[in-house]
DRENTILUM-617974 format. One record per residue: x, y, z of N, C-alpha, C in turn; residue in one letter. Coordinates in steps of 0.001 Angstrom, whole numbers, plus 524288, in hexadecimal, padded with zeros to 5 digits. Layout:
residues N
XYZXYZXYZa...
END
This chain:
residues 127
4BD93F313AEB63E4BB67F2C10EB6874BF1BF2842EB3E8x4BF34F232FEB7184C373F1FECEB5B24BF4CF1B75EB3ACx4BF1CF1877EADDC4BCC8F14D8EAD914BEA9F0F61EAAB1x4BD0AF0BDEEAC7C4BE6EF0548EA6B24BC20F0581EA3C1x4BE8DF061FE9F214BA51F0692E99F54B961F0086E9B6Fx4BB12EFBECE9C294B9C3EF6CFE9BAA4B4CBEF542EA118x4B347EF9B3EA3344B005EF995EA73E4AB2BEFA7DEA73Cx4A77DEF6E0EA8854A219EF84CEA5BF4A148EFE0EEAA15x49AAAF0065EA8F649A2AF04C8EAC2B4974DF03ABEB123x4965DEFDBBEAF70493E7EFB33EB55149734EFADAEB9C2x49BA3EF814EB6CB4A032EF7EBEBBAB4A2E2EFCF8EBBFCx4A2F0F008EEB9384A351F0454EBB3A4A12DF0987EBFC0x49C4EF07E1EBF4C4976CF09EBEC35949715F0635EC794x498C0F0254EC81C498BBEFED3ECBD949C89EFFB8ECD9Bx4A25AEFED7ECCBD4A664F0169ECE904A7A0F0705ED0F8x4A377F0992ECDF04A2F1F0FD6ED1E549F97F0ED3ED783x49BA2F0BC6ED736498B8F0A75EDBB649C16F06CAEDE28x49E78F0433EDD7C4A1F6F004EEE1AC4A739F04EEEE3ACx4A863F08C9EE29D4AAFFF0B65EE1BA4AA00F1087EE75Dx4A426F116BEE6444A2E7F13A6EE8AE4A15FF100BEEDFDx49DF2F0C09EEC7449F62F083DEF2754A36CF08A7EF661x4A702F07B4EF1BB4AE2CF0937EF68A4AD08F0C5BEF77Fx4AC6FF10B5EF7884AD33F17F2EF8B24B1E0F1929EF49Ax4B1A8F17C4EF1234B606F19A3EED104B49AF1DCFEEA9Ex4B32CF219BEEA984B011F260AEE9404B51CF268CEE2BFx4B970F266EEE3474BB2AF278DEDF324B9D8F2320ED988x4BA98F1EEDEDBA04B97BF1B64ED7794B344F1A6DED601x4AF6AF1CB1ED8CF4A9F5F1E30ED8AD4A9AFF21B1ED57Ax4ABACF267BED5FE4AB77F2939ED2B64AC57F2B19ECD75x4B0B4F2622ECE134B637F250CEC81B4B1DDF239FEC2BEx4AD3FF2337EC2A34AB39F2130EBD454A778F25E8EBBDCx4A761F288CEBDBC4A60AF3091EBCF74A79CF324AEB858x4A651F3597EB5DE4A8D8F394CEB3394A864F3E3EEB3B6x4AE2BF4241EB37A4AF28F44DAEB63F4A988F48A6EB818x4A74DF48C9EB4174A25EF4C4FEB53D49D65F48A6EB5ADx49E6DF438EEB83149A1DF41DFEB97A496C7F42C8EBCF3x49331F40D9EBE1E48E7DF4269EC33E48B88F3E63EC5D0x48B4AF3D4BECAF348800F3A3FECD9548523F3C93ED0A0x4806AF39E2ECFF347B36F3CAAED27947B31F3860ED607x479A0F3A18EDAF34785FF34EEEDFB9473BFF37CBEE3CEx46EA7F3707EE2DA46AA2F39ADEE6C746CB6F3A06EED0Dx46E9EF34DCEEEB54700EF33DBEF45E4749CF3A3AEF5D2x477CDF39A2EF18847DB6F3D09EF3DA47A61F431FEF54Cx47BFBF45B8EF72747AD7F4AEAEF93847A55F4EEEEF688x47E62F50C1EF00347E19F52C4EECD247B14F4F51EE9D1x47A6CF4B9DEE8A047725F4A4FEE5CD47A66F48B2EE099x47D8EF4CAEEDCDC47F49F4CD2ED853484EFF4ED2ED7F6x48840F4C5CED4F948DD9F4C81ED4F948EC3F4CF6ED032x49278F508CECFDD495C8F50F5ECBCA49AF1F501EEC9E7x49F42F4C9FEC7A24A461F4C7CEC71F4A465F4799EC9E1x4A8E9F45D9EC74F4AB4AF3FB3ECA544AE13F437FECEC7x4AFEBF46AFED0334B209F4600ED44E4AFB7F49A7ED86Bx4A9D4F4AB7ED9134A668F4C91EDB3A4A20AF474AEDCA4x4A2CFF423BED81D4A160F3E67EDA224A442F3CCBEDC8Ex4A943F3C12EDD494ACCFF3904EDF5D4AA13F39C2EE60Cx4ACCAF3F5EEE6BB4AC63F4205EEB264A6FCF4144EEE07x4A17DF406EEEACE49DE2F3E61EECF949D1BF387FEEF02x49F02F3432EEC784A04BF307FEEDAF4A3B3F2E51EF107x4A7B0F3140EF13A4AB00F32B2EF7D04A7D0F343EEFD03x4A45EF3530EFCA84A078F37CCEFFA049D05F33DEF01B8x49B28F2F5FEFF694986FF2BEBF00BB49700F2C04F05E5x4940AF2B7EF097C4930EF2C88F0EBD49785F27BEF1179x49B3EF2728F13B049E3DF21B4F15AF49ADEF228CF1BD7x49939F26AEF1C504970BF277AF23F6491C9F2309F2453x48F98F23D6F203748969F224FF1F01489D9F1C53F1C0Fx48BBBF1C84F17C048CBFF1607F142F490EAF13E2F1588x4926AF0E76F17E9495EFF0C2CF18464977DF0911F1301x492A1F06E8F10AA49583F04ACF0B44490E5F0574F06FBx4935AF0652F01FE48DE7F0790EFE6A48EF7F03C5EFB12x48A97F0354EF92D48A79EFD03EF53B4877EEFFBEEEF6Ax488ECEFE9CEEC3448499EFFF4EE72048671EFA23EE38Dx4856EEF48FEE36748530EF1FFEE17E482B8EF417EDAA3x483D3EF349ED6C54801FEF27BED2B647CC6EEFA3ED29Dx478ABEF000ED05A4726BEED8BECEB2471BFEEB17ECACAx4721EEF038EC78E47009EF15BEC3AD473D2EF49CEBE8Dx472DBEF507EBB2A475AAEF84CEB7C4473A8EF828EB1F4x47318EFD62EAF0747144EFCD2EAA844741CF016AEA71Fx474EDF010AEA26F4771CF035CEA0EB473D5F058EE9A11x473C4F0C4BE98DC47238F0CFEE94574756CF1169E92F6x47867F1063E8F9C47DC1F139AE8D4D4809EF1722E9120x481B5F1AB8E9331484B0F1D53E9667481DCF1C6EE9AE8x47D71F1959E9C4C47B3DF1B39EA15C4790EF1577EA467x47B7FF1644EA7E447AF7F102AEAAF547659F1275EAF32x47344F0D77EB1FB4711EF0D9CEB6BD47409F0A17EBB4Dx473B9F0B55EBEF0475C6F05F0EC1C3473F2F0638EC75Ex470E4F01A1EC73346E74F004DECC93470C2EFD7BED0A1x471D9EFF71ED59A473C6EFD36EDA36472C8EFBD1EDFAFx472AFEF8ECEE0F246F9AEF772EE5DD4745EEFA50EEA15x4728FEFFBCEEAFC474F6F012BEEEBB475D7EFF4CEF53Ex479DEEFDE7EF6CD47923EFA9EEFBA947F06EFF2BEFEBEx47BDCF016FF02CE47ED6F04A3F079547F88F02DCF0C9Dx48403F023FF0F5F483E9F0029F15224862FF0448F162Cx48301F0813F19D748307F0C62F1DB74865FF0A7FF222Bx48736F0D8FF248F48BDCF0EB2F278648A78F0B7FF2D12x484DCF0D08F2DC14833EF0977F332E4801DF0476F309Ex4823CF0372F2D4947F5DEFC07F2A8047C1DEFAB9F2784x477F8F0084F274A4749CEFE9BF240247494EFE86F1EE3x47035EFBCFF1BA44728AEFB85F172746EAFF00C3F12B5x46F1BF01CFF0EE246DC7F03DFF0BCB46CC3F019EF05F9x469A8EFF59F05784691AEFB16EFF17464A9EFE27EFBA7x46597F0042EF79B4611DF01EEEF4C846369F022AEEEEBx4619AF0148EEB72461B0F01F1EE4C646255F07A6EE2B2x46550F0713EE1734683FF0D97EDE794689FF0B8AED8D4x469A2F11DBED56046A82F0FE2ECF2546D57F16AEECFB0x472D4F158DECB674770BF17C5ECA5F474A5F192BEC59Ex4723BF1D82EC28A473FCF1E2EEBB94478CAF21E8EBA77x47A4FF1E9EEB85648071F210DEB4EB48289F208CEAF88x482CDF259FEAF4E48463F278AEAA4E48992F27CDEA883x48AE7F2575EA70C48FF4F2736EA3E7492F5F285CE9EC0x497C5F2AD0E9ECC49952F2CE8E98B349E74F2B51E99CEx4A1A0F2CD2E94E54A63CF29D4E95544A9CEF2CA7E9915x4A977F3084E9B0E4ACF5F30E7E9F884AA2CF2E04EA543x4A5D4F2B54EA5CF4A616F27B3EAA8C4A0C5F2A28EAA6Ex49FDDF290DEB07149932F2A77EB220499BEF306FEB1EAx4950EF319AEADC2493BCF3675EAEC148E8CF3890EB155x48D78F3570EB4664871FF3626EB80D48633F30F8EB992x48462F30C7EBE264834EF2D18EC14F47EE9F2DC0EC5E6x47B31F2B80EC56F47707F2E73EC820473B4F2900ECD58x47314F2B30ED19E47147F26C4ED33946AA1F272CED3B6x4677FF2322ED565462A8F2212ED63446105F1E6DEDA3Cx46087F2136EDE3C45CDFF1C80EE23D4581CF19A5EE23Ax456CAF16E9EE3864525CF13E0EE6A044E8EF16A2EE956x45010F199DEEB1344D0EF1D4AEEFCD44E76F2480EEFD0x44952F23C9EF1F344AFCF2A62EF17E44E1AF2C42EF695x45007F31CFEF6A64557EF3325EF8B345150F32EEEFD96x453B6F33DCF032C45018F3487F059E44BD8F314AF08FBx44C20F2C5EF070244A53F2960F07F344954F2401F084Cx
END
């Protein structure tokens, strides 16, 4: 993990989500630590281990299915190592339509970068 100490952890989590917008899977992944973990209900495994087992999941992003993914920030709160951060998720699918619903990111981190990162929907899977 590459980080600015002069960088808050907002713009740093924001920068992983704009990051991942591009399809930059590497610079998405860059605020990890080496044995970090992201949990994402939507992805197929479900649970990841290692920045570069996230990386490789984030490379993966569906490009057949999402044409562009949006996670604007909301929201954000912070209590010693552990942030929340709320985003108005906004998806334009491949044949136009759109996808808009409220997500929240909790993330944990230690001084080698994010060490857990967990997401939470709006809705249940499925439906």
């Amino acid at each position: 993990m590459t980080t600015d100490e002069n960088q808050s952890i907002l713009d740093r989590i924001d920068d992983a989500l704009i990051a991942l917008e591009n399809r930059d899977a590497t610079a998405a992944a860059s605020m990890y630590a080496a044995d970090g973990v992201f949990i994402d209900p939507p992805y197929s495994t479900f649970e990841y281990h290692g920045c570069e087992t996230i990386r490789e999941t984030f490379d993966r992003v569906p490009t057949d299915i999402v044409n562009r993914l949006g996670f604007p920030v909301r929201d954000f709160v912070e209590e010693g190592d552990t942030y929340a951060v709320e985003v108005d998720t906004h998806h334009i699918a491949k044949d136009g339509s759109e996808r808009e619903f409220p997500q929240a990111f909790v993330v944990e981190e230690n001084d080698n970068g994010t060490r857990r990162r967990q997401t939470y929907l709006s809705f249940p899977l499925g439906g």
